[in-house]
C-alpha positions in Angstrom: -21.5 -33.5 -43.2 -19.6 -33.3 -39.9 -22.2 -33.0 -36.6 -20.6 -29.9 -34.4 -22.7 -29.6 -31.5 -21.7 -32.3 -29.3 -17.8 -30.1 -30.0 -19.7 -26.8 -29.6 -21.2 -27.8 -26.4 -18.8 -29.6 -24.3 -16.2 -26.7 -25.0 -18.8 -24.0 -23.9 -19.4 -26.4 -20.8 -15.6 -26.7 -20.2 -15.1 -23.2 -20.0 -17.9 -22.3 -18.4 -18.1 -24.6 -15.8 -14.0 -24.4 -14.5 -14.2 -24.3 -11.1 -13.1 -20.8 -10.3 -14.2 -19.1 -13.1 -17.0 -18.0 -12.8 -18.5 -20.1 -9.6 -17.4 -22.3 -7.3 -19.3 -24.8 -6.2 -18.5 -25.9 -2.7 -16.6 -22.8 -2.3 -13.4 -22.3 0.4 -15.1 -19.8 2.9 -19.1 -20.0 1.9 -21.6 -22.6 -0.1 -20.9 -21.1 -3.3 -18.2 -18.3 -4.4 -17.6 -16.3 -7.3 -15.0 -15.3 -9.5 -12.3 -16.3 -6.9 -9.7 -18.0 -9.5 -9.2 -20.9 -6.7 -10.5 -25.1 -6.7 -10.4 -27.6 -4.3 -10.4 -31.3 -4.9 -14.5 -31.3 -3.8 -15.0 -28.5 -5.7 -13.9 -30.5 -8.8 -15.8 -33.5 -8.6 -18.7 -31.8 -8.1 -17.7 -29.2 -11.3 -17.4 -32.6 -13.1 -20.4 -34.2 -12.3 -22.4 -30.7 -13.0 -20.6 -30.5 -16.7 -21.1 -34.7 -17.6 -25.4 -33.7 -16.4 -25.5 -30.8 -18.9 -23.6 -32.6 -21.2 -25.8 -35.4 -21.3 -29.0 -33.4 -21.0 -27.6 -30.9 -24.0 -26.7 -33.6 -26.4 -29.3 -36.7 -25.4 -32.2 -34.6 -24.5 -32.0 -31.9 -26.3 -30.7 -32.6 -29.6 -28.0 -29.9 -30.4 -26.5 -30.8 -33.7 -24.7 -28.7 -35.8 -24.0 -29.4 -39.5 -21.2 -28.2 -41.6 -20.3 -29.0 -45.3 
């Protein structure tokens, strides 16, 4: 049986949490912006530090498994 959450999870994260896409977190003009398709190099660390926290909570915390087979 192959475990899919950890797969599941980190590619909903990923696209979810691209700076730009939906939020950005600091943004260029204001604290937080939305839906403005632009990134800074702050605005990336930050993205990346968000996305390893919900990762870890998500998948240590949590407990999301998904089984197939």
């Amino acid at each position: 049986m192959a475990d899919w959450g950890p797969v599941v999870v980190a590619v909903l994260l990923f696209v979810l949490l691209s700076p730009g896409l939906l939020f950005q977190l600091p943004g260029k003009g204001r604290v937080v912006e939305f839906v403005n398709m632009q990134t800074s190099g702050i605005s990336i660390l930050v993205h990346a530090v968000l996305f390893f926290a919900l990762l870890t909570i998500f998948l240590i915390v949590v407990g999301v498994h998904i089984y197939t087979g």
